[in-house]
C-alpha positions as CSV (number, residue, x, y, z in Angstrom):
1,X,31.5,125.5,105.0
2,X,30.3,125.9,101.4
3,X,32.7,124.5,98.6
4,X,31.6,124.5,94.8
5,X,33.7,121.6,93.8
6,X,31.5,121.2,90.6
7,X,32.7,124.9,89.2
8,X,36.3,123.5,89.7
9,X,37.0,125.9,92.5
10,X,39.4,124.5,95.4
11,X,38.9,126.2,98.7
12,X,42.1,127.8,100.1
13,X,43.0,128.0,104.2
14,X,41.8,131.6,104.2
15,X,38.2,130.2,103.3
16,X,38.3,127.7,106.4
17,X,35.3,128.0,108.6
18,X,34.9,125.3,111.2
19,X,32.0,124.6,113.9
20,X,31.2,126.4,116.9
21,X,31.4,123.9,119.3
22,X,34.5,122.8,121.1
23,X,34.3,119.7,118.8
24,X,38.2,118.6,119.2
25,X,37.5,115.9,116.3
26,X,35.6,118.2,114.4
27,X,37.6,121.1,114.4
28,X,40.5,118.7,113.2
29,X,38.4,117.6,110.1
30,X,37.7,120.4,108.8
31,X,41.0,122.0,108.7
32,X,42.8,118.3,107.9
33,X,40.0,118.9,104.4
34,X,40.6,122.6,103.8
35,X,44.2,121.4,103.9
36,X,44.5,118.5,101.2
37,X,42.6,120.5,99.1
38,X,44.8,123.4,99.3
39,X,48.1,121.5,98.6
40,X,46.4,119.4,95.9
41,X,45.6,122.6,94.3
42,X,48.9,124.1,94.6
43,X,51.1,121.2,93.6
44,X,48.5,121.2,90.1
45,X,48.9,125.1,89.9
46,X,53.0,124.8,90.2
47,X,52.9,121.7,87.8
48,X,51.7,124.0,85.4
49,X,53.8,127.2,86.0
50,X,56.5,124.8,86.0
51,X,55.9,123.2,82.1
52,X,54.8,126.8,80.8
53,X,58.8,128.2,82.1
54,X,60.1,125.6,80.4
55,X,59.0,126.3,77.2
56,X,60.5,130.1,77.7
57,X,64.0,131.7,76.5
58,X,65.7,132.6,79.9
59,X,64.9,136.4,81.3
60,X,66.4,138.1,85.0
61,X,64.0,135.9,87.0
62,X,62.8,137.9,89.9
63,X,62.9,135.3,93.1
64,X,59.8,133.9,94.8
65,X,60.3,135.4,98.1
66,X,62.2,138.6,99.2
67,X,65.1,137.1,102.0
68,X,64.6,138.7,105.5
69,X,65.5,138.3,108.4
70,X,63.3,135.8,111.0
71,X,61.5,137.8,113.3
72,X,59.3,136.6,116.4
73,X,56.8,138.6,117.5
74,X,54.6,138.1,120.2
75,X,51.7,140.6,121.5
76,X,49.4,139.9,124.1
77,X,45.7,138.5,123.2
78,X,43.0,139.3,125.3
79,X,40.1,137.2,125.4
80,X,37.4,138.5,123.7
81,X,34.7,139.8,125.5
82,X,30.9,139.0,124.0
83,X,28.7,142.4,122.5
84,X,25.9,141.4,125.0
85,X,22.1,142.7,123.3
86,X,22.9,146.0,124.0
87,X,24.2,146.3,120.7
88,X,21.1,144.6,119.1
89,X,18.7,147.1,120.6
90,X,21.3,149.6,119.0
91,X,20.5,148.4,115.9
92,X,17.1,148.6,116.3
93,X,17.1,152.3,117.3
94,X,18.8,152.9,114.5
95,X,16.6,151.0,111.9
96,X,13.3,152.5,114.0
97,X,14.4,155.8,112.5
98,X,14.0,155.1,108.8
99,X,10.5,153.2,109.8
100,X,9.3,157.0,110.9
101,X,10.4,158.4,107.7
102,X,8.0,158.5,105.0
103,X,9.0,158.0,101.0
104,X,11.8,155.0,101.4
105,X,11.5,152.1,100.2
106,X,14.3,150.4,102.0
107,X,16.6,150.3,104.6
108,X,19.2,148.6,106.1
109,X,21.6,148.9,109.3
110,X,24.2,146.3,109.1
111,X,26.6,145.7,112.1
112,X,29.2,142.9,112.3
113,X,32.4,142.4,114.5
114,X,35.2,139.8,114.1
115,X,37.5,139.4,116.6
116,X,40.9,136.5,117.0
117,X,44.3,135.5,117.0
118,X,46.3,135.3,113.9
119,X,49.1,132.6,114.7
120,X,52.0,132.7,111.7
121,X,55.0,130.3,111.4
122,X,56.9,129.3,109.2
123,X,60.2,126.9,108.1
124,X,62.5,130.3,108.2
125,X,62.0,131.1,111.6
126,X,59.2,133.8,111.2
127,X,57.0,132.9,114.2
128,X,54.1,135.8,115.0
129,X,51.0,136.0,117.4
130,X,48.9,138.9,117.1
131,X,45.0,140.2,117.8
132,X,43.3,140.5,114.9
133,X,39.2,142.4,115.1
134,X,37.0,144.3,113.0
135,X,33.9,145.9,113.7
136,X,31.6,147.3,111.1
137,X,28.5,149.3,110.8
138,X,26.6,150.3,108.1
139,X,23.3,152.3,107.8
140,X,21.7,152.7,104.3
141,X,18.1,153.8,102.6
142,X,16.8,153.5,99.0
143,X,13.9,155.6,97.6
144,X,12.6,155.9,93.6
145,X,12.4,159.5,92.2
146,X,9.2,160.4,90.2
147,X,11.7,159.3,86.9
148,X,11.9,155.9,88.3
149,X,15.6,155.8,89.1
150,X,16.6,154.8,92.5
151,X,18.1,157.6,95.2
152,X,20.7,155.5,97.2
153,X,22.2,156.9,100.3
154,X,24.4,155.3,103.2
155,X,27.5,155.5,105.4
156,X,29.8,153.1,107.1
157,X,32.2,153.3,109.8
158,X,34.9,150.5,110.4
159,X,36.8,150.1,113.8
160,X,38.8,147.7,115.5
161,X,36.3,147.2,117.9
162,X,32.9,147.8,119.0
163,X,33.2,149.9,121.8
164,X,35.3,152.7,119.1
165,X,32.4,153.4,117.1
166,X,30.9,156.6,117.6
167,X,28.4,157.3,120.5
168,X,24.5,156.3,120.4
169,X,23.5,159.9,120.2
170,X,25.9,160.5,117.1
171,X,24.8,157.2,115.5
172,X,20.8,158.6,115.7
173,X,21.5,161.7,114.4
174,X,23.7,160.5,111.4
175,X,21.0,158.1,110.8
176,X,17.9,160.6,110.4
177,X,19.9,163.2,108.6
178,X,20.7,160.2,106.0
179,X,16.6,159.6,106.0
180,X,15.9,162.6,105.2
181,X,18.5,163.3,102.9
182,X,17.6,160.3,100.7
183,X,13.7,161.5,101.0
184,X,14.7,165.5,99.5
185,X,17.3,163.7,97.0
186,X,13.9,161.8,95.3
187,X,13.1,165.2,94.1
188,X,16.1,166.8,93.5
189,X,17.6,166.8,89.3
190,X,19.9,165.1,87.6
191,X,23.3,166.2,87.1
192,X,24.6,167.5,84.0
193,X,27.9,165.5,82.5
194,X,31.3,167.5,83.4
195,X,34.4,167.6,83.0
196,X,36.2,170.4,84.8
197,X,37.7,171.4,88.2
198,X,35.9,169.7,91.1
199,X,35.8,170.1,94.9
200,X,36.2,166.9,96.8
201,X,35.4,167.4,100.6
202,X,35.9,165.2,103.9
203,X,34.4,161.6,103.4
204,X,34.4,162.3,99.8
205,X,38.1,163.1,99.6
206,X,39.2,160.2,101.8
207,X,37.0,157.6,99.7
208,X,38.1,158.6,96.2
209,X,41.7,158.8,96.9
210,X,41.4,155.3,98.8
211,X,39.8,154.1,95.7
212,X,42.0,155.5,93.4
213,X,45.5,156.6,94.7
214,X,46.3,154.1,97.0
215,X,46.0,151.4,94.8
216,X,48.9,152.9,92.5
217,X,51.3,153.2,96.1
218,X,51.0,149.0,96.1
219,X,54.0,146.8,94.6
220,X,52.1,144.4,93.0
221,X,53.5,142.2,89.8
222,X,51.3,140.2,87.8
223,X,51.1,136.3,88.4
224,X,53.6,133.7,86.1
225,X,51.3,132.2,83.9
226,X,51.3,130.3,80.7
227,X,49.4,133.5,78.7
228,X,51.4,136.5,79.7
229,X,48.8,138.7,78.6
230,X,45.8,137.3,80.0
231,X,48.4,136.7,83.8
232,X,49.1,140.4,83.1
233,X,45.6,141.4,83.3
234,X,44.6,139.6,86.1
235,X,46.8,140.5,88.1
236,X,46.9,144.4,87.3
237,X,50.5,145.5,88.1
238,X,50.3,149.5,89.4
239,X,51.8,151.8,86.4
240,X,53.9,153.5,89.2
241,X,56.2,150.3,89.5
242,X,57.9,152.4,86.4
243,X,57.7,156.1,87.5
244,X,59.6,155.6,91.1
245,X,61.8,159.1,91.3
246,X,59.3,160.9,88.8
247,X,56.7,163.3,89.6
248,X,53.3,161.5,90.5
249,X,51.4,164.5,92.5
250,X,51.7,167.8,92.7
251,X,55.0,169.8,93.9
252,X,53.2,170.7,97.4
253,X,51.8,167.1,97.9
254,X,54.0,164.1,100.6
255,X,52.8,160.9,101.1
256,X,53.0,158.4,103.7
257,X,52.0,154.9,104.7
258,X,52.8,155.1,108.9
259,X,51.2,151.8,110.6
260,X,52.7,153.0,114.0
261,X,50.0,155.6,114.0
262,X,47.7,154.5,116.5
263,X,45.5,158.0,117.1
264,X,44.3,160.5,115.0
265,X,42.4,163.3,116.1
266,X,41.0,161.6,119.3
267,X,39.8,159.0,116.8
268,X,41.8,155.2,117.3
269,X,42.8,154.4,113.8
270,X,41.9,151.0,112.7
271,X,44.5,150.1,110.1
272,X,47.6,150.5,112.6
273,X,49.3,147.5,113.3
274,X,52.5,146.3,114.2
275,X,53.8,142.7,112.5
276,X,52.0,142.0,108.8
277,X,50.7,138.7,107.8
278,X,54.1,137.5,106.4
279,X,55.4,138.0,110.0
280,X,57.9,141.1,108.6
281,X,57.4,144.6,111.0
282,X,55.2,147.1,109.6
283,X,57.5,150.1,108.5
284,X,56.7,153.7,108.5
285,X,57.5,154.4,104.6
286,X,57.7,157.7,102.6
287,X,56.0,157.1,99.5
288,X,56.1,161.0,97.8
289,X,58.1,163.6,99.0
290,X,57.9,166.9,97.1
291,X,55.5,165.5,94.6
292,X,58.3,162.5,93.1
293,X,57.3,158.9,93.9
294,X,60.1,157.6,96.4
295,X,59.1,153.8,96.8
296,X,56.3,152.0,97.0
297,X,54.3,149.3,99.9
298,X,56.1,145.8,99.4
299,X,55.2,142.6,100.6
300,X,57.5,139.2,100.4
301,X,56.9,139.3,96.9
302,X,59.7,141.2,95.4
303,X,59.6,143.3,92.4
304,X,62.0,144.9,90.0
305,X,64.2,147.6,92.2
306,X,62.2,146.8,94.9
307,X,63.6,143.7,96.6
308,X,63.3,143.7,100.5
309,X,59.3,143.8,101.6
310,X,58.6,147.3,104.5
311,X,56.3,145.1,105.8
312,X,52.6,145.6,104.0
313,X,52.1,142.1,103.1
314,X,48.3,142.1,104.3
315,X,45.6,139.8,103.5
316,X,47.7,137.9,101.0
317,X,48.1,140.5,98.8
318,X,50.7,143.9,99.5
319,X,47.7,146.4,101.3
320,X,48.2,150.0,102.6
321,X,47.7,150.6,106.6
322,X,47.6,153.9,107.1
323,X,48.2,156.4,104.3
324,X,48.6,159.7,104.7
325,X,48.7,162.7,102.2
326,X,49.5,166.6,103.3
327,X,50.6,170.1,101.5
328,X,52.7,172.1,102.3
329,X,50.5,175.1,101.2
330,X,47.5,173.8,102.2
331,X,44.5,176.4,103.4
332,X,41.8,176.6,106.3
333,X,38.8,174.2,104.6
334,X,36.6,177.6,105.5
335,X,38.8,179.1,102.7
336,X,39.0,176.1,100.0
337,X,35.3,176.6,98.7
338,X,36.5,180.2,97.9
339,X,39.0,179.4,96.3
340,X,37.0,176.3,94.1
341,X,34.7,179.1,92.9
342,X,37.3,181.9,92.1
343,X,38.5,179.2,89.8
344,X,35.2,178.7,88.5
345,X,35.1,182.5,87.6
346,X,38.9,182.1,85.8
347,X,38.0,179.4,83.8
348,X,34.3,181.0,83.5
349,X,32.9,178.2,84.0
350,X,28.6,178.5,84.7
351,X,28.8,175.7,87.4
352,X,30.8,173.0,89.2
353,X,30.7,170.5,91.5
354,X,31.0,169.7,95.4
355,X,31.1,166.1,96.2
356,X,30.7,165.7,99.9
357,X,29.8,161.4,100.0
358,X,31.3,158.8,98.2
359,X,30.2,155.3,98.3
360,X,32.8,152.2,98.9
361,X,33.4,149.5,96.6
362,X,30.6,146.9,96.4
363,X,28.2,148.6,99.0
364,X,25.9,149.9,96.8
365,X,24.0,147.4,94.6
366,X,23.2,147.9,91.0
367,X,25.1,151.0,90.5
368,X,25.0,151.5,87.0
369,X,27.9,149.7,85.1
370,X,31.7,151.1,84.4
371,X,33.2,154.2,85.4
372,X,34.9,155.3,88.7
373,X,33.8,155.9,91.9
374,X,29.8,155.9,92.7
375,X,28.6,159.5,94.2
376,X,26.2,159.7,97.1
377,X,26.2,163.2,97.8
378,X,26.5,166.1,95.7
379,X,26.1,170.1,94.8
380,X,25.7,171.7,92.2
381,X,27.6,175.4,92.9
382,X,27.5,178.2,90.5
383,X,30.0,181.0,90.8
384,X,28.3,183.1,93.4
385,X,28.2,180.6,95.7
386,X,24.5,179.1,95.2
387,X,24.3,175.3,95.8
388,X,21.8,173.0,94.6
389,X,21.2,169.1,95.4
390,X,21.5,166.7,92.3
391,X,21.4,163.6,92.1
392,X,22.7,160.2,89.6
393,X,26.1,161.7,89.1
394,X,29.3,159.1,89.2
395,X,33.3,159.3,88.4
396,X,34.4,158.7,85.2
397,X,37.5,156.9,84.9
398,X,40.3,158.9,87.3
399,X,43.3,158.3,85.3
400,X,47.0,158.3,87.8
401,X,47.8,161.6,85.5
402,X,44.8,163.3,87.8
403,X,46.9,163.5,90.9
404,X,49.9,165.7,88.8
405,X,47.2,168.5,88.8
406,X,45.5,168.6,92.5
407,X,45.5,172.4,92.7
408,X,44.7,172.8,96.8
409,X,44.5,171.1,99.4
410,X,42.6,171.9,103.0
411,X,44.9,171.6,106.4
412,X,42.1,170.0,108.0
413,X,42.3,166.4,107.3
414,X,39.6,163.9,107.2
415,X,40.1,160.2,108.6
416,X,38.4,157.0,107.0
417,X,38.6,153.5,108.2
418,X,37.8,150.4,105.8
419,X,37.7,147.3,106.0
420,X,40.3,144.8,103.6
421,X,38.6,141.6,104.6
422,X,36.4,141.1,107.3
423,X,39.4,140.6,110.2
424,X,42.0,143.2,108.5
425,X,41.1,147.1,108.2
426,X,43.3,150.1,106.6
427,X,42.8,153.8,106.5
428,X,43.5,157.0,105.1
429,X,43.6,160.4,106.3
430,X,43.9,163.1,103.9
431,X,42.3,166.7,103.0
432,X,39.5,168.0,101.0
433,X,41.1,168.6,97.9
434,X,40.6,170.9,94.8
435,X,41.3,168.6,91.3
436,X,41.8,170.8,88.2
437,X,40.2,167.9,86.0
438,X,38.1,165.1,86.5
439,X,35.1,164.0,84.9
440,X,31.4,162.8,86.3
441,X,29.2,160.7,84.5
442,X,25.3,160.3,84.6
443,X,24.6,156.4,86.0
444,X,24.0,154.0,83.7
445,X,20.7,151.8,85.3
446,X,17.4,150.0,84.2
447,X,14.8,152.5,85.3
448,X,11.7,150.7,86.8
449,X,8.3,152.6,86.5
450,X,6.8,153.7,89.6
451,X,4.2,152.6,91.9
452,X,0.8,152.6,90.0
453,X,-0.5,152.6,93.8
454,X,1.2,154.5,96.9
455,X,3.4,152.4,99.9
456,X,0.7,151.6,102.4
457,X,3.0,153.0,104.9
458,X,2.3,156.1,103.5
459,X,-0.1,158.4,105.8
């Protein structure tokens, strides 16, 4: 267990590790320390929420906790069964490929897998045992363009467990297709700024919106603080806490949060689950019908008009499970490229742009600073249909206003599991999607100058 008591940081019980071995007196230590340092910290935290109210004129104080009713729920564990080395000579399959591969510079496959029981009790008679497991797997490559600026590429796939991620055979292929997509990409140009219509397919799709649109579905209210402002800005409170009966997507467009979804598509979906972390039943919830925000996800933390928690109180903080988003005039995905470039021709527009790969937030290193959502794969398409590979494109800043001008959306729907700590997942499933307006931005990075010599890996 790492703690940086000289930077003034107090672990909390969340950042508990404690030894492998069945060490009874051990064990006990290490959670008797994590302990006294978490209740030291929160009796000097509330000491000082507590002088900062005092020196306030009285305002409709919303309560600490939302009152429910105590629930016990209790689901059956398994013990958890070990990976065995099959899964490390997996790995090494995997990683083998981008050794064959000529032009990278670097690669990486990552796989991890958390697996437990999450016990939860507490003095109102909230008593909960569930499973909790993660597995994760992610395969990436890096390769310098003549220019000097970096070609990233990767994917990631979260499960619940090992055994659900895709098969061997699909795993290789994925894998050498990203090898040799990140070895054309060195040569391919760099996108042109835009601001325009753009077509957002499959992993794309599911990526952006889970970056962007899900985060505005979450009840969250800024910490009580002595600065207001500088509370307020930590703890980013969604602008849609305001908007709840107003019109925050298009007409066509519902939206759904529905943890009881277990399958999708033959796929297991990760994020379903049944009690959250607050020990309140996960609810299905309706979060836009028609296009008007009908609520939002709440935890025990209750907000203004939204009192009682549906049960999303994840990872100590209000999280999505499974989000869902559909139209009701949505089109065959064979037919939504047509329809992106008959646009192009109305607003006669020379080009526009296909993003097909998004990457997730924090998996790709040195990114290129500010802005939205980085972009790992992407066309340029002209009106007639021609596409062309570019490369060191990114979101600008997708404002909530976006999502009040999505002008299609496919009927094929794409699924995409992710991880909210390292024992908790979520996902969405959504369609590709047609946005009248959004903007991309060249990346912002220090360029290094290439190789005087070649790789000696190189034939």
């Amino acid at each position: 267990m790492t703690q940086d008591r000289g930077a003034g940081v107090v672990p909390s019980l969340s950042d508990l590790t404690v030894p492998l071995d069945d060490n009874y007196d051990a064990i006990r230590r290490q959670i008797w320390l994590t302990t006294d340092a978490a209740y030291k910290r929160a009796v000097s935290v509330f000491a000082k929420k507590k002088a900062a109210f005092q020196n306030r004129a009285a305002t409709d104080a919303l309560a600490d906790f939302s009152r429910e009713t105590p629930i016990q729920t209790v689901q059956p564990v398994q013990a958890p069964k070990p990976a065995g080395s099959q899964w490390v000579d997996r790995v090494k399959q995997l990683s083998a490929v981008f050794a064959s591969t000529s032009g990278l510079d670097t690669s990486e496959v990552l796989l991890s897998e958390t697996h437990g029981t999450m016990f939860y009790l507490n003095s109102e008679g909230f008593k909960s045992v569930t499973p909790v497991g993660s597995a994760y797997l992610r395969i990436s490559s890096e390769a310098q363009a003549d220019d000097g600026s970096t070609v990233r590429n990767l994917f990631s796939v979260t499960e619940s467990r090992l055994d659900d991620l895709p098969p061997m055979a699909e795993l290789m292929s994925r894998a050498t297709e990203l090898a040799n997509r990140t070895k054309a990409r060195r040569t391919a140009p760099i996108g042109e700024e835009f601001t325009g219509p753009i077509l957002v397919e499959g992993q794309a799709s599911a990526e952006l919106l889970r970056q962007t649109l899900v985060p505005l579905t979450l009840a969250r209210r800024a910490p009580d603080g002595d600065n207001p402002r500088f509370a307020q800005a930590q703890g980013q409170a969604t602008p849609f806490l305001t908007r709840i009966g107003l019109r925050v997507l298009s007409d066509s467009f519902a939206a759904s949060d529905t943890p009881s979804l277990k399958q999708f598509g033959g796929r297991p979906v990760a994020g379903a689950y049944v009690v959250d972390d607050e020990g309140v039943p996960a609810k299905d919830v309706t979060l836009v019908e028609k296009g008007r925000l009908v609520t939002l996800l709440t935890s025990r933390t209750p907000q203004k008009n939204l009192l009682q928690s549906n049960g999303h109180g994840r990872s100590g903080n209000v999280q999505a499970g499974v989000f869902q988003l559909r139209s009701t005039q949505a089109v065959p995905a064979s037919q939504l490229k047509q329809k992106y470039l008959d646009l192009l021709k109305v607003q006669d527009k020379p080009f526009g742009y296909i993003v097909r790969s998004i990457a997730g937030p924090g998996e790709v290193a040195g990114g290129g600073g500010g802005g939205g959502p980085m972009i790992l794969d992407i066309v340029k398409v002209t009106p007639d249909g021609k596409e062309e590979p570019v490369r060191g494109l990114r979101f600008g800043d997708v404002p909530s206003t976006a999502f009040r001008d999505i002008l299609e959306a496919s009927e094929e729907r794409t699924l995409l599991n992710y991880r909210i700590n390292v024992a908790t997942s979520a996902s969405v499933i959504v369609p590709s999607l047609i946005f009248e307006e959004l903007e991309l931005q060249k990346t912002r990075e220090i360029v290094q100058k290439p190789p005087i010599v070649p790789s000696p890996l190189t034939p």
